[in-house]
C-alpha positions in Angstrom: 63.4 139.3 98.8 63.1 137.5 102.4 64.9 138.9 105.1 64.7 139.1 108.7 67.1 141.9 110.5 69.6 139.1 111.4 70.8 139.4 108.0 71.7 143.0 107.4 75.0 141.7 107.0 73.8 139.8 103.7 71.6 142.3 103.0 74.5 144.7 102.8 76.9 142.1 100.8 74.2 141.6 98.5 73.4 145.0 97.8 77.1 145.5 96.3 76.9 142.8 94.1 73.1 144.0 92.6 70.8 146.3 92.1 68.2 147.1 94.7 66.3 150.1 93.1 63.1 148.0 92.2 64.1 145.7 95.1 61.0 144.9 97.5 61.2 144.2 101.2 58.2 142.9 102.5 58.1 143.6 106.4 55.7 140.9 108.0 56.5 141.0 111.4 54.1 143.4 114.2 54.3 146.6 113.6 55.5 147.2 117.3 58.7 146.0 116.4 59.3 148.7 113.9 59.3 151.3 117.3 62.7 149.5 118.7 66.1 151.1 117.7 67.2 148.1 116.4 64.7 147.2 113.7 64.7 151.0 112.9 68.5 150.8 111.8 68.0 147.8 110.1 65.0 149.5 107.9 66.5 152.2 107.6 69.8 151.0 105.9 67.3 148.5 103.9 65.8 151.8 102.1 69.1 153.1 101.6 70.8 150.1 99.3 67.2 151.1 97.2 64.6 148.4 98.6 60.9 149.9 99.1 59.4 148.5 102.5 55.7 147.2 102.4 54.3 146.0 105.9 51.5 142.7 105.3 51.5 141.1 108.7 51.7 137.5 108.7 51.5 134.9 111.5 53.2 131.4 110.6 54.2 130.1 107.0 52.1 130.7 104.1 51.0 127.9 101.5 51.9 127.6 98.5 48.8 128.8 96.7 49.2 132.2 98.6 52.9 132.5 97.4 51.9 132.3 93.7 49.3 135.4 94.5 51.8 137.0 95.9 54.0 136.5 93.1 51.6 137.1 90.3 50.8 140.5 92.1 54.1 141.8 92.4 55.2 140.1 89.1 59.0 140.1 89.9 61.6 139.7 87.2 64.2 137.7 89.5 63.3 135.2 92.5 65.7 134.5 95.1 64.5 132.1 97.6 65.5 131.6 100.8 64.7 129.9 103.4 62.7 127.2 101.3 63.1 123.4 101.2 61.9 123.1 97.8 63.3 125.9 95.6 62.4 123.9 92.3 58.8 124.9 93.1 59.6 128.5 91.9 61.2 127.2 89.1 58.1 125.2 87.9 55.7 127.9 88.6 57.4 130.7 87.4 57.7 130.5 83.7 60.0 133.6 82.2 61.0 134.6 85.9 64.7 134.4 86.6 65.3 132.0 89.7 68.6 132.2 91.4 70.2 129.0 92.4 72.9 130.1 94.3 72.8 129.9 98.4 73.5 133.6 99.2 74.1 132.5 102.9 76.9 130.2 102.0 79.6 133.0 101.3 82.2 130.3 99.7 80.1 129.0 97.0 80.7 129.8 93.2 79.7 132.4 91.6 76.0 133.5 91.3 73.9 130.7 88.7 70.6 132.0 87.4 68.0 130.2 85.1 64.9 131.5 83.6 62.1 129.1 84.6 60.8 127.3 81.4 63.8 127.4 79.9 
C-alpha cells in the first residue's frame, strides 16, 4: 500500500473497511522526516490499524521493471494502486493477484470491485 501522511484520513477509512494485519507500508521518504512530530503520529497510527513499516529510500519514480521485483519479493495477495496512470499494468503482470479497481480517494464511488488478474 502507497501512502504519503496526507492521507491518514484514507488510511484510517480504509482500515475500517479491511484488514491491515499483513498490511505493508513502505516508508520511502528521508529518514529525517521520521524525527518531526508530525510524521511520528502519522506512523504511529499506521502500526496501530496493523500495517508493518519498512524504510527503502527512494528518490523520484521507479520503472516498471523495479515494481515487478518489488512485487515478486513481497508476493502480495491483493494490489491496490494508487497514484498510477496505468492500473491495467498490474492486472497484466500479476497473474492470481487480486487487483482492486475501485478509486479509494473518490469517497462516493460504488462499492469496492476486485478482480484476480488472469482471470
Amino acid at each position: 500500500m502507497c501512502l504519503r501522511p496526507s492521507m491518514a484520513g484514507y488510511m484510517k477509512h480504509l482500515s475500517r473497511l479491511m484488514n491491515f494485519s499483513e498490511g505493508l507500508l513502505v516508508y520511502s521518504l528521508w529518514e529525517g522526516y521520521r524525527r518531526r512530530p508530525g510524521m511520528q503520529k502519522f506512523l504511529r497510527e499506521c502500526e496501530e490499524t496493523g500495517l508493518a513499516i519498512v524504510a527503502a529510500h527512494v528518490s523520484g519514480h521507479v520503472d516498471s521493471k523495479a515494481i515487478e521485483a518489488l512485487l515478486q519479493l513481497a508476493n502480495p495477495a491483493v494490489i491496490k494502486p494508487i497514484q498510477t496512470e496505468n492500473a491495467a499494468w498490474f492486472k497484466n503482470k500479476l497473474v492470481g493477484v487480486q487487483v482492486c479497481e475501485r478509486d479509494f480517494l473518490k469517497p462516493n464511488k460504488a462499492p469496492n470491485k476486485t478482480t484476480r488478474a488472469g482471470g
